[in-house]
Structures are given as structure tokens and as C-alpha cells.
C-alpha positions as semicolon CSV with decimal commas, in nm:
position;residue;x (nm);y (nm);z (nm)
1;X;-9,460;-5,658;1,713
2;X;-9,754;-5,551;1,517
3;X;-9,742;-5,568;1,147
4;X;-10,016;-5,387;0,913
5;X;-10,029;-5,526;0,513
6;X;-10,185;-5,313;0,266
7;X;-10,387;-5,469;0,058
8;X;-10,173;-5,552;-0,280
9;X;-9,981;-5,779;-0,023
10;X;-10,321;-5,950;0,121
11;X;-10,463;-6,003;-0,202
12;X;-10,104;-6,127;-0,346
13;X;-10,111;-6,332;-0,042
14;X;-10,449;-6,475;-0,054
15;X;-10,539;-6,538;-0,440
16;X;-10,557;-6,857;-0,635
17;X;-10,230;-6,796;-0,823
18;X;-9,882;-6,948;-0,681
19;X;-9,751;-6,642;-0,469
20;X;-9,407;-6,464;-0,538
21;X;-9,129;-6,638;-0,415
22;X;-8,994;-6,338;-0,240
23;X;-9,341;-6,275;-0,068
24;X;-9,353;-6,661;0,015
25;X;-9,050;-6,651;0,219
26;X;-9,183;-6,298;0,397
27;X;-9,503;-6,488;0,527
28;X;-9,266;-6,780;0,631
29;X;-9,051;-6,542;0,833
30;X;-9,275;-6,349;0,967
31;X;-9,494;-6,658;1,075
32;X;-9,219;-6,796;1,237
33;X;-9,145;-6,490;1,471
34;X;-9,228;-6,467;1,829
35;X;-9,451;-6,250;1,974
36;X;-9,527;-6,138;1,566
37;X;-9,918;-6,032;1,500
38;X;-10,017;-5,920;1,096
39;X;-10,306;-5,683;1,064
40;X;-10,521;-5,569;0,813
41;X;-10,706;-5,173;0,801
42;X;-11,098;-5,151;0,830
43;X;-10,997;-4,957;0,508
44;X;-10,847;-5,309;0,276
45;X;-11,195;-5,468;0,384
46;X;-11,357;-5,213;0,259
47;X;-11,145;-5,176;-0,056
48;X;-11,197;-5,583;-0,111
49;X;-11,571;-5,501;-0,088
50;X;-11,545;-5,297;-0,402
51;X;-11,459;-5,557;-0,595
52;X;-11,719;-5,607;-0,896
53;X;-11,635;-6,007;-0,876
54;X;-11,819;-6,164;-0,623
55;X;-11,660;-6,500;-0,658
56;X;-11,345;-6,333;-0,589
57;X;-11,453;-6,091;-0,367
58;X;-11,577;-6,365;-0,125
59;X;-11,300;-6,566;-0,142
60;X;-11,085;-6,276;-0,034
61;X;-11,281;-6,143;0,213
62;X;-11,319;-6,479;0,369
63;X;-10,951;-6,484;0,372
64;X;-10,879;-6,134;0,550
65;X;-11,073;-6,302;0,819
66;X;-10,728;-6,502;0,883
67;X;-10,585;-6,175;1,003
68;X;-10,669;-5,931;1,288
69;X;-10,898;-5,623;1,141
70;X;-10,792;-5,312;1,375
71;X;-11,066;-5,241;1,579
72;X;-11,009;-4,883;1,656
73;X;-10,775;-4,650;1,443
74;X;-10,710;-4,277;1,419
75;X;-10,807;-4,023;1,157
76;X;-10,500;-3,843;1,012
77;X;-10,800;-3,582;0,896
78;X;-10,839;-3,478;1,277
79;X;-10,471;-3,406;1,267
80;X;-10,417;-3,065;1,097
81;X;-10,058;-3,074;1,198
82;X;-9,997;-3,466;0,976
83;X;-10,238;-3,361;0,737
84;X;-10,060;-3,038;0,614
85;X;-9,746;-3,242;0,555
86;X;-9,955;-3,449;0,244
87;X;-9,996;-3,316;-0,099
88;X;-10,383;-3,295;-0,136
89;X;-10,605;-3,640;-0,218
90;X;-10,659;-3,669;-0,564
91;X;-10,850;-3,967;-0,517
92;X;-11,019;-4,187;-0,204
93;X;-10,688;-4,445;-0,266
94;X;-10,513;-4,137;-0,150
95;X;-10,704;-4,127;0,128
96;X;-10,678;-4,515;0,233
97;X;-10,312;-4,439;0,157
98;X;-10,279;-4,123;0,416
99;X;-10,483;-4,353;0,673
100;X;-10,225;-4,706;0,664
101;X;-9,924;-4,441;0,668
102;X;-10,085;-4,255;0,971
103;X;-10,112;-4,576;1,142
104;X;-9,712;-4,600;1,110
105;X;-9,686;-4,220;1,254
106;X;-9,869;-4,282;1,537
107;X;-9,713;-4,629;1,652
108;X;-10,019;-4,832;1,587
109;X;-9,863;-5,077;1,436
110;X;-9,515;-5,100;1,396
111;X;-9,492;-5,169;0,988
112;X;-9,674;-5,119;0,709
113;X;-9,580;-5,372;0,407
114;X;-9,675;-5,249;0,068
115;X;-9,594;-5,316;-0,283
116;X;-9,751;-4,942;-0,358
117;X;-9,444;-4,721;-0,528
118;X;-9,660;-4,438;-0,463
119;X;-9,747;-4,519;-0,080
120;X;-9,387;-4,568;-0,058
121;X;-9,281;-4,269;-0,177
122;X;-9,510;-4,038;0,011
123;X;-9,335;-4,216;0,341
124;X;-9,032;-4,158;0,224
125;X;-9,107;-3,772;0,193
126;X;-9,205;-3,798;0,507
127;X;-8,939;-3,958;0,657
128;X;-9,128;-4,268;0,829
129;X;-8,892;-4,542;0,776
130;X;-9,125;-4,840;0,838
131;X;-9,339;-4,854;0,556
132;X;-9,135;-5,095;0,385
133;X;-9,183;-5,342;0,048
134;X;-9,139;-5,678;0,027
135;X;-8,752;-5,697;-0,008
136;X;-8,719;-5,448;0,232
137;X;-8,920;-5,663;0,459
138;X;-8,736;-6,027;0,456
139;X;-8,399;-5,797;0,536
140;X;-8,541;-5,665;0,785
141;X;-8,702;-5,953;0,960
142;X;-8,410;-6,218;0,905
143;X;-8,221;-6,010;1,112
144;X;-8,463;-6,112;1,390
145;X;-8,365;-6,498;1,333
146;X;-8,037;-6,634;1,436
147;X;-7,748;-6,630;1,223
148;X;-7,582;-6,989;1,270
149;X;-7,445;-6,987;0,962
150;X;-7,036;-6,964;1,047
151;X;-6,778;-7,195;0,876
152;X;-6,691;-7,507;1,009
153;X;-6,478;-7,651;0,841
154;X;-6,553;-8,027;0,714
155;X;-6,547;-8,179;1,067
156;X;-6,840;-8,011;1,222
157;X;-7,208;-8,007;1,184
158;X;-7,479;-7,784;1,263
159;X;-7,781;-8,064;1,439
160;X;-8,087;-8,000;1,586
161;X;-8,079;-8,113;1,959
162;X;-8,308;-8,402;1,896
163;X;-8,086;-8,518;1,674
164;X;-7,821;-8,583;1,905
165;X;-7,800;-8,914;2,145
166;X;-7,887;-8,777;2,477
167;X;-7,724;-9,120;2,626
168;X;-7,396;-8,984;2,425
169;X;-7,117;-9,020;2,715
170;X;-7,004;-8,679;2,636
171;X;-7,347;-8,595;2,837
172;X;-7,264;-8,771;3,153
173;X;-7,057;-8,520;3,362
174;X;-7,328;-8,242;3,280
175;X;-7,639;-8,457;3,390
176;X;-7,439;-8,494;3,709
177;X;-7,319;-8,179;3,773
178;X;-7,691;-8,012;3,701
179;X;-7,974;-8,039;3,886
180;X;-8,228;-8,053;3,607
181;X;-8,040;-8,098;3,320
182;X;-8,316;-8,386;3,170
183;X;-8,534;-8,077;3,191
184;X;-8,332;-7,859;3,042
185;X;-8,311;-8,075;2,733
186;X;-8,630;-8,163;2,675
187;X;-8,705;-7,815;2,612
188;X;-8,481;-7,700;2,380
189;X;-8,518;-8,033;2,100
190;X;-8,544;-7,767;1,880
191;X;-8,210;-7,544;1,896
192;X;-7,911;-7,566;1,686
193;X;-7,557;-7,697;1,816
194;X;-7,209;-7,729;1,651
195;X;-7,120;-8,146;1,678
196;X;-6,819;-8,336;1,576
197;X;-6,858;-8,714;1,512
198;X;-6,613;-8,947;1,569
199;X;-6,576;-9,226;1,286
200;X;-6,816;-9,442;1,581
201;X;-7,061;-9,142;1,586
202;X;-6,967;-9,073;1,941
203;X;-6,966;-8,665;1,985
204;X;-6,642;-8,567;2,018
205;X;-6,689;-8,235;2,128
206;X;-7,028;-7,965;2,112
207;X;-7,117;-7,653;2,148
208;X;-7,509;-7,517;2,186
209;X;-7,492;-7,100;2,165
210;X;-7,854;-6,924;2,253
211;X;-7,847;-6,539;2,267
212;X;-7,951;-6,374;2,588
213;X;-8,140;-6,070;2,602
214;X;-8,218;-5,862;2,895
215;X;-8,076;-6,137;3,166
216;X;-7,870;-6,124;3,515
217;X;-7,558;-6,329;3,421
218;X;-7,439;-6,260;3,757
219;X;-7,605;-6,240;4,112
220;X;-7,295;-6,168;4,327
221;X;-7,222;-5,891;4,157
222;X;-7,571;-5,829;3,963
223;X;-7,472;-5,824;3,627
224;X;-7,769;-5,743;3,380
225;X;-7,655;-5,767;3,034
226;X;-7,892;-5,610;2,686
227;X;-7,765;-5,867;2,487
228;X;-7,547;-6,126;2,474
229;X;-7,413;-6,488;2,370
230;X;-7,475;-6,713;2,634
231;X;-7,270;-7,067;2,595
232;X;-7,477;-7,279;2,751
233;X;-7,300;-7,631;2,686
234;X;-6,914;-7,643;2,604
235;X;-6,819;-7,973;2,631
236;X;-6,519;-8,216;2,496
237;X;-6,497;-8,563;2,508
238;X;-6,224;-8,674;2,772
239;X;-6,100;-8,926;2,486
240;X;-6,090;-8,607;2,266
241;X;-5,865;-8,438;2,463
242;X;-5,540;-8,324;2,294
243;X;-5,706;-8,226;1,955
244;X;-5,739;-7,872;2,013
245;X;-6,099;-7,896;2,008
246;X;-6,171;-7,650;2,283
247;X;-6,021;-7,382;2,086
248;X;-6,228;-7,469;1,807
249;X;-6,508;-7,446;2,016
250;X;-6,412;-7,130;2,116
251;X;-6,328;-7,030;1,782
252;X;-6,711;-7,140;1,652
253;X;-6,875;-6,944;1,962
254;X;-6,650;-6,646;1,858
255;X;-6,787;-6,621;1,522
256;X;-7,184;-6,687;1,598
257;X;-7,132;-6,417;1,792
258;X;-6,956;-6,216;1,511
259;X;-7,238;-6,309;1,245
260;X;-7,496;-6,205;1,519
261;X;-7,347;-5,870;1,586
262;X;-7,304;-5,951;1,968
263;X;-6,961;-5,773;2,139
264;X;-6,982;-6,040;2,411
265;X;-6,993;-6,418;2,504
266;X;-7,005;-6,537;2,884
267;X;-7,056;-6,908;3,020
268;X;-7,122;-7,029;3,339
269;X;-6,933;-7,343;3,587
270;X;-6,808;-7,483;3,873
271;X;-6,479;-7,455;3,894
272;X;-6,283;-7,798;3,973
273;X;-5,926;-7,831;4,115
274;X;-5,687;-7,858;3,763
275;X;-6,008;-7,729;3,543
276;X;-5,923;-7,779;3,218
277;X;-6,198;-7,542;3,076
278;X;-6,061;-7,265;3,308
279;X;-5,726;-7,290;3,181
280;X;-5,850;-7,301;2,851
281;X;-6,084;-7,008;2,846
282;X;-5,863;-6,779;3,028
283;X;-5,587;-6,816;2,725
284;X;-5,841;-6,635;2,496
285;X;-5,935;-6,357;2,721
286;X;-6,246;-6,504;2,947
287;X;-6,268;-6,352;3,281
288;X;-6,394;-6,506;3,593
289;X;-6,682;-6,180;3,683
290;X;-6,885;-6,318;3,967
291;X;-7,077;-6,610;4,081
292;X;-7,489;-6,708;4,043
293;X;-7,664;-6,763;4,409
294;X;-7,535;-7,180;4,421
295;X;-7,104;-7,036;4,358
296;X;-7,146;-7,149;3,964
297;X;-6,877;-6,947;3,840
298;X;-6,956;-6,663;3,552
299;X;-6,631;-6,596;3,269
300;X;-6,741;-6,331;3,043
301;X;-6,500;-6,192;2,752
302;X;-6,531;-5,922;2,469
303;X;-6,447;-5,990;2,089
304;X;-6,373;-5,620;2,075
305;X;-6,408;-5,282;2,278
306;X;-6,552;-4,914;2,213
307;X;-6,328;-4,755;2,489
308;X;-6,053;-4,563;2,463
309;X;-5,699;-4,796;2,486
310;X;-5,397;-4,698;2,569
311;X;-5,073;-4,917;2,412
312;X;-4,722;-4,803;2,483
313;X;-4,596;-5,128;2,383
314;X;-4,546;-5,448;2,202
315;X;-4,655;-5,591;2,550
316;X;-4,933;-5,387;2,610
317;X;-5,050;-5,471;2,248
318;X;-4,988;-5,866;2,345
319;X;-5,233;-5,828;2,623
320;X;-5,489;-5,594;2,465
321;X;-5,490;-5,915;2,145
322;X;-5,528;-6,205;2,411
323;X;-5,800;-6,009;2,643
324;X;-5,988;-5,914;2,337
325;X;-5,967;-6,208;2,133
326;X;-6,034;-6,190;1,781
327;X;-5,972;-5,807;1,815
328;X;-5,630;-5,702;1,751
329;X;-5,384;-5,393;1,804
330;X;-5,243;-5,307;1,456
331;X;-5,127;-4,969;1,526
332;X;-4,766;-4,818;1,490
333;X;-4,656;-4,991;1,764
334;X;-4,605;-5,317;1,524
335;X;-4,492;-5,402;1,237
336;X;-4,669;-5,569;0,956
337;X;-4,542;-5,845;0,774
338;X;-4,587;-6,089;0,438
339;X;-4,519;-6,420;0,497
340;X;-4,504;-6,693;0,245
341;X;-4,713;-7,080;0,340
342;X;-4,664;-7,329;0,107
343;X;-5,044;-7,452;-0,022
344;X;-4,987;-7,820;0,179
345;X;-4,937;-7,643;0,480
346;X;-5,177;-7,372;0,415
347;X;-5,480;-7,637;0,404
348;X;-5,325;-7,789;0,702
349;X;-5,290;-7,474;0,924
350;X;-5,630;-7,324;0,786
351;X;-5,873;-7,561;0,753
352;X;-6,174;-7,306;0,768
353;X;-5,996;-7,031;0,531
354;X;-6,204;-6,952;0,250
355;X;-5,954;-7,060;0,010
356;X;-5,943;-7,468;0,181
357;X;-6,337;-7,490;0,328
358;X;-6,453;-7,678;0,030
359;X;-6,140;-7,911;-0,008
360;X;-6,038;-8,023;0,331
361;X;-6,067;-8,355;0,310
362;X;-5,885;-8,488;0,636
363;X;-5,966;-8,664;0,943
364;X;-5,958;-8,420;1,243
365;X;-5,690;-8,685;1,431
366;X;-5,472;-8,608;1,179
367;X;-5,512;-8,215;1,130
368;X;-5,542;-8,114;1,528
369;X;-5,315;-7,830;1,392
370;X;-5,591;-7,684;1,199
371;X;-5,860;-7,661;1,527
372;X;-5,660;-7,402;1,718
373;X;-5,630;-7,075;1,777
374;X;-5,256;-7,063;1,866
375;X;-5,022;-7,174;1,552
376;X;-4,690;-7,259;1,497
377;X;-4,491;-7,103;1,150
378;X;-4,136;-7,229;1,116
379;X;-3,874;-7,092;0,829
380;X;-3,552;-7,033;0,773
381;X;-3,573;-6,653;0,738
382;X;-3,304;-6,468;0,873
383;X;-3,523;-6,195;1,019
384;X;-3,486;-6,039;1,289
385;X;-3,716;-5,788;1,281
386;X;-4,046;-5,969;1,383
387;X;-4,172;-5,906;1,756
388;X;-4,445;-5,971;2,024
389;X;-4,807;-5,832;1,892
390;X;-4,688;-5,797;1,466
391;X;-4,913;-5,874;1,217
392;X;-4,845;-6,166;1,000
393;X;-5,031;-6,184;0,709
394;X;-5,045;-6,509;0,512
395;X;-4,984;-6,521;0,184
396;X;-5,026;-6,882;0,014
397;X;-4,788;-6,955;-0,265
398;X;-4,819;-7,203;-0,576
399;X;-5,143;-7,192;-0,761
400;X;-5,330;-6,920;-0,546
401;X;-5,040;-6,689;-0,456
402;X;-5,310;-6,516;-0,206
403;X;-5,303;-6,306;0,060
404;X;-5,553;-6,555;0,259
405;X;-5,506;-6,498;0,684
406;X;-5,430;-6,260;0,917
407;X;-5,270;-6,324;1,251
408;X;-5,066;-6,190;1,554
409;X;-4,775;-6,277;1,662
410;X;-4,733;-6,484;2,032
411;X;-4,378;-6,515;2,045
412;X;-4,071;-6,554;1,833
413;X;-3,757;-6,802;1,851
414;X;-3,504;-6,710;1,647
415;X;-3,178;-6,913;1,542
416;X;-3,297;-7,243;1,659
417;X;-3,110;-7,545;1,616
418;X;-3,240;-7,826;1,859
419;X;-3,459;-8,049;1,662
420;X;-3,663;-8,141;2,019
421;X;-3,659;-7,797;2,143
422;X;-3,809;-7,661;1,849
423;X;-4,037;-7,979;1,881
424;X;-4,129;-7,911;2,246
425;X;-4,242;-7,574;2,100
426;X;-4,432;-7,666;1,814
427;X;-4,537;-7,985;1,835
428;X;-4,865;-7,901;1,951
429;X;-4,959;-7,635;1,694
430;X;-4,746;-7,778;1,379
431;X;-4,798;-7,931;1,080
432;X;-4,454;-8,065;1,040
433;X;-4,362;-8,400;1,192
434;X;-4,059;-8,447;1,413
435;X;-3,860;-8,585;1,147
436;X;-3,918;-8,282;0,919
437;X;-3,819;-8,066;1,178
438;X;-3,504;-8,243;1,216
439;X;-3,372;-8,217;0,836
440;X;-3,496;-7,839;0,896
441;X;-3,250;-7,778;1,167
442;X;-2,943;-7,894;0,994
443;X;-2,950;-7,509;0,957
444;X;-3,114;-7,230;1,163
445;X;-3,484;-7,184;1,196
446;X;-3,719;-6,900;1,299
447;X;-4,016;-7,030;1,506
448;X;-4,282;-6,814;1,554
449;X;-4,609;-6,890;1,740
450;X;-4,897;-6,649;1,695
451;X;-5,276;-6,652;1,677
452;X;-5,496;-6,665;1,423
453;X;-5,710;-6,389;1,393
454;X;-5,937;-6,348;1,081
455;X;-5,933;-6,504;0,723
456;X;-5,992;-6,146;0,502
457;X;-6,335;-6,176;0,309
458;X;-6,173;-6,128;-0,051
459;X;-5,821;-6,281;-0,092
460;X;-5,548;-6,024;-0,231
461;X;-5,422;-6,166;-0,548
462;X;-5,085;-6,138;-0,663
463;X;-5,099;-5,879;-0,937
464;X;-5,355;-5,699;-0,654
465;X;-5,065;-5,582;-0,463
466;X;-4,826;-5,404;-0,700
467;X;-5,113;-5,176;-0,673
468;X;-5,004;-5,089;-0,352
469;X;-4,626;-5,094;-0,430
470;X;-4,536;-5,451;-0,292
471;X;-4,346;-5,562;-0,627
472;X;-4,276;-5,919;-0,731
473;X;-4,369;-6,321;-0,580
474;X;-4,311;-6,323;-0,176
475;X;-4,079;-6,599;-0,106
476;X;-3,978;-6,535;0,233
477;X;-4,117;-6,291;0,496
478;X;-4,126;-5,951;0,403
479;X;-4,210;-5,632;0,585
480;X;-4,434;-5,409;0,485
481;X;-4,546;-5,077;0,544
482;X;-4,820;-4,952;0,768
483;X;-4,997;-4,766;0,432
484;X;-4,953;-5,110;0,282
485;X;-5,096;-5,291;0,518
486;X;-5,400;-5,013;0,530
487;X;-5,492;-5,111;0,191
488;X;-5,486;-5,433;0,189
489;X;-5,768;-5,463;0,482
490;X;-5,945;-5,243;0,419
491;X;-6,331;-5,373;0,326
492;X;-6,140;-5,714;0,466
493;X;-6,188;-5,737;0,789
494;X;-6,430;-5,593;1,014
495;X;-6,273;-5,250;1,155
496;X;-6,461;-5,296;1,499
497;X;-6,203;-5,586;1,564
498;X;-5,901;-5,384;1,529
499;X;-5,792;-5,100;1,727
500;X;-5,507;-4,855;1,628
């Protein structure tokens, strides 16, 4: 990528003065690009040269030398057709002008930065998008970095891979299983991962994401993918096991992915007999594709789709939610529903939720509940309305009274009475202990398990929703109507994720 500054950017750059902060974090982005070159025009030399200061015209001419001068560039005078589009020069600036934007036109460099209102302008009129200004510029070029800025709650930590203990025992089985794995380390010291730490700092679990671009994932069938989330190392500690941290793993890769606009994550292994990754990827829509040349096994899954589905039922919307995990079916097909979580359990069962991310203060062995995907919610509602594929939406009560989380429902268990049946259902997914859950079933309770889907970027306040005619303090599950629900998510979630 070829990048052309005018010269109120070189000499803004290149002066005595402390530079703008703005234009300080430009050059540091675009310095840190791959495969990024910054030019200058014969023209800015030229203008620098007319500088009646020689002090300062040497120093900045000694400092354009830092960047590549374009050795050959075009004329827009030779180009009638170009030329008739531009109001005539009043002045040679106008000219110099014409010449950096002709540049743009005719794909010799691929941006122009400028702080010149006027230069901008006349590209505007012309509709060349890529002579851009310094804001302009630092959105545009972040978006070439990776986003690994998700939330992870207050047990995991973005490190570098240096930072990590390669003689961790969590890396044992993988420096085993792949040929070249000390290798494969080595070179990537620099890349981000997702780490929990035990209280011994042993990892207990870690995830390292790298986006693929242009790669075979697959060579039996060839599978060439554009772009995609590769997960190159999922891994949980054997003593970690039982925590639900594999579904926060898949969780975390689910969102990178999200925050790097990518529609699809795959990861490669050899499958063992009883794989507990296997099992554990397939819940949440993974799908065993094909195999690389040595039988490594390739699972690739969606976060949402741009075909056309068809749902005729609550089943059909069950398996369209699980294959397409986060993406949901909220169409007619289900209902929509309110449903009250006290704020204990609310920072329990949502850890990550924007409304508990900066207060969690628990120990991950005691909140496994808040790592997974698949929840438990048990009342005493007498409902009997609520089916396979509904939306739940959360509302926490108290202090907040918030619409907070959205989720789907998994299955429902109505009029239970069994303390350890309920138990056997819950217990992995709960935040009540067993003897809670046997004063609750000195009368009937509803036990739903669902999954949860998306915390919505703005809570819904209380006095927010008698604008959409849901009157008065939800203190059991409520239904609501499709409309309703319409308003509430909308600007809330991202609409790619749902499908009605």
C-alpha cells in the first residue's frame, strides 16, 4: 500500500514543534503496517524549496529525504478528459493540488493525506474517496490492525506470547502432538492470546486467535477461504476441567471474530477416541469439513449466514440458533419474553455483561456458572407458555431494573418438584446451590436452560419501556409482543446475528 502526504502533513510531521497528537498516532499506525510505503510528490520538494528560510528550508528538505520522492508521475494537463472536470487554476498551488489528486485517479498511490480543506473539497467534487485528512486517516488505517479488544470478564488477560511460560504444563500435549511446535512459537513471541491464571500462575486455559487471509483450510476437500479466524491454540488445563472454560473460550473466539467483522472461525485437530474438544465444539455449531494432507481434522462454523433460511418450527429455529451460534431466529415462530434476575444472580450468571464487567470480583472456581454458554434460570412462574427457540430477555431487578441480556431458550421443565432432578439439570449451569434448590421445591419450579446470546449495547431502563407500552416493574416472566420486542433491539444488537 502506497501512501502519498501532501506537504502540510510533511512539514507538520517534520518541524521542530511537538506534532499533533492526532497526527502522532497516524505516523505510529501507519509505521506499524505491513507492506505500508509513504511518499512524497517531486511537487512538495519543490514547494519546500520555496521557502525564503534557509535554516528551515534545509532542515525540511533534509527530512523529506526520509520518504520515497516518486520518481515518475503523470501530468493531469495531458489528460483533457481529468482536466475538464477542474475549475480553472487560479494559482500554481492549484496546480500542485490537481497533480497529488491526479496521482489518486490514476492509482499511483493509493492515498493522499492532506490537511488542505480546499484539496479536500475539490476530491470530494470529484468523487475520489481516498484523499483523506488526518482523522479520516487513523479510522481508516486502525481498521487494518486487529481488534482484540473483547470483554473478558475479570478472570482473563490479554498477554503477549513471550509472556507466557512455554514450560507451562498446559503446553505439553501440543508439543507432542506437533511436529514443530518449538518453531511455531518462537515465531509468533509477539501475538496476543486470551490467558487465565490460576491463584499458582499455572494457565488454566488459552486461547491465541490470528486472522487468515487468502489460505486452504482444507486439502481433502480444498477449501480456500478470503478471510477468516483461524484458532490456532484452544487449550484447557486437564485440572481445569469442569469449569466451563471451553465455552468461554469459545465464547472469547466468538467475539474477536465479531469485533473483527469475520462471519467465520475454523480450527484444526486430531481427533482422539472420547475427544473432549469435539464434543465440545460440536454443541456450538462447529462442523467437522475435511481433513489437511497428515488426517488433522478441520471444524469450521458461522456466527451468522446471508442465505436464505427456511424455519417452520420451534425445532427448526433450535437448530438454525445452535448451528449458527451467536446468531439467533427471532421471528414469529417464537415468542419473546421479560424475565426478571435478581442483581446477585445477575453478576453470577453474567459475569461479562456490561452492567457486572467492572465489579466481578470472584474467583472463577466459584462462578463456573458465569463461563458458559448454556445457562440454567429457575422460578416459580406458572407459565406455560415458554418453548424451544423463545427469546428471553433479562431484565435485572433492584437498583438497575435493566433490560441487560438476551438469550434463547434450550429447553424448558415445567412443574418440577425433585430437588436432585432439578439438580441433575442445573447443577452444571446454576448459580443456586443444592440446598437452595431444595427449599425452592417445597413448591413447583420452572427450569429453563437456554443460551446466552448477546448482552444489548445500551441497557433498557425501566421508565424506557412504557415507551413501548410494557407498563409497570417486571416481577415474574412476562410475554411480550413481537413490536415490543422490535424496539427494544433495535440499535442493540447487531441485526446480521439475527434472522427473522
Amino acid at each position: 500500500m502506497r501512501i502519498l502526504l501532501d506537504t502540510n502533513i510533511l512539514i507538520q510531521r517534520e518541524n521542530n514543534h511537538i506534532i499533533p497528537e492526532n497526527l502522532a498516532e497516524l505516523m505510529g499506525l501507519l509505521n506499524g503496517l505491513e507492506n505500508c510505503s509513504l511518499h512524497i510528490h517531486p511537487l512538495t520538494r519543490q514547494e519546500i524549496m520555496k521557502d525564503q528560510y534557509d535554516e528551515r528550508k534545509n532542515v525540511n528538505l533534509s527530512k523529506s529525504n526520509t520518504y520515497s520522492v516518486l520518481e515518475k508521475v503523470p501530468n493531469y494537463l495531458d489528460d483533457d478528459d481529468f482536466k475538464n472536470l477542474l475549475p480553472e487554476p487560479k494559482s500554481e498551488n492549484d496546480i500542485v493540488d490537481n497533480q497529488l489528486i491526479y496521482c489518486i485517479a490514476r492509482n499511483i498511490c493509493d492515498y493522499l493525506i492532506t490537511q488542505d480543506q480546499g484539496l479536500l473539497n475539490k476530491a470530494s467534487v470529484l468523487e475520489i474517496e481516498n484523499v483523506i485528512n488526518i482523522n479520516e486517516a487513523i479510522n481508516i488505517f486502525k481498521k487494518f490492525y486487529t481488534n482484540v479488544n473483547i470483554p473478558l470478564g475479570n478472570n482473563f488477560e490479554i498477554k503477549k506470547v513471550f509472556e507466557l511460560n512455554y514450560n507451562d504444563k498446559i503446553f505439553d500435549s501440543l508439543k507432542d502432538a506437533y511436529n514443530g511446535f518449538d518453531k511455531w512459537w518462537n515465531s509468533i513471541q509477539n501475538r496476543d492470546t486470551y490467558v487465565y491464571f490460576n491463584a499458582n500462575n499455572d494457565i488454566n486455559a488459552i486461547l491465541i486467535p490470528k486472522i487468515e487471509r487468502n489460505e486452504i483450510i482444507s486439502e481433502n476437500p480444498l477449501i480456500r477461504k478470503d478471510k477468516i479466524l483461524k484458532i490456532c491454540t484452544f487449550k484447557v488445563a486437564e485440572h481445569a476441567r469442569g469449569l466451563k472454560l471451553g465455552e468461554k473460550l469459545i465464547n472469547l473466539a466468538i467475539k474477536f471474530a465479531e469485533n473483527n467483522d469475520l462471519g467465520e472461525i475454523y480450527l484444526s485437530h486430531y481427533i482422539e477416541e472420547n475427544d473432549y474438544l469435539v464434543n465440545l465444539i460440536e454443541q456450538f455449531g462447529f462442523k467437522h469439513i475435511g481433513n489437511k494432507g497428515d488426517n488433522e481434522a478441520i471444524f469450521i462454523k458461522s456466527i451468522y449466514t446471508n442465505e436464505s433460511v427456511i424455519i417452520n418450527s420451534n425445532v427448526d429455529a433450535l437448530n438454525f440458533d445452535k448451528t449458527f451460534y451467536p446468531a439467533f431466529y427471532d421471528g414469529n415462530l417464537v415468542r419473546k419474553h421479560l424475565v426478571p434476575i435478581l442483581p446477585t444472580f445477575h453478576k453470577k450468571l453474567f459475569p461479562d455483561s456490561h452492567a457486572e464487567v467492572h465489579q466481578l470480583e470472584l474467583n472463577l472456581f466459584e462462578n463456573s456458572e458465569g463461563n458458559c454458554i448454556k445457562k440454567a434460570y429457575v422460578c416459580r412462574a406458572n407459565t406455560t407458555k415458554i418453548n424451544k427457540g423463545d427469546i428471553l430477555l433479562f431484565y435485572q431487578s433492584k437498583k438497575r431494573m435493566a433490560l441487560t441480556t438476551i438469550g434463547t431458550v434450550l429447553s424448558v421443565y415445567p412443574k418440577m418438584t425433585d430437588p436432585e432432578e432439578v439438580f441433575k439439570l442445573i447443577s452444571k449451569r446454576t448459580v443456586f446451590t443444592f440446598e437452595e434448590i431444595k427449599k425452592w421445591c417445597r413448591k413447583e419450579l420452572l427450569v429453563i436452560l437456554f443460551n446466552e446470546n448477546f448482552h444489548l449495547k445500551q441497557e433498557v431502563k425501566l421508565p424506557e419501556l412504557s415507551k413501548f407500552n410494557i407498563e409497570g416493574n417486571i416481577y415474574s416472566i412476562r410475554e411480550i409482543q413481537d413490536e415490543q420486542y422490535r424496539k427494544i433491539i433495535k440499535g442493540n444488537i447487531d441485526e446480521r446475528f439475527t434472522i427473522h
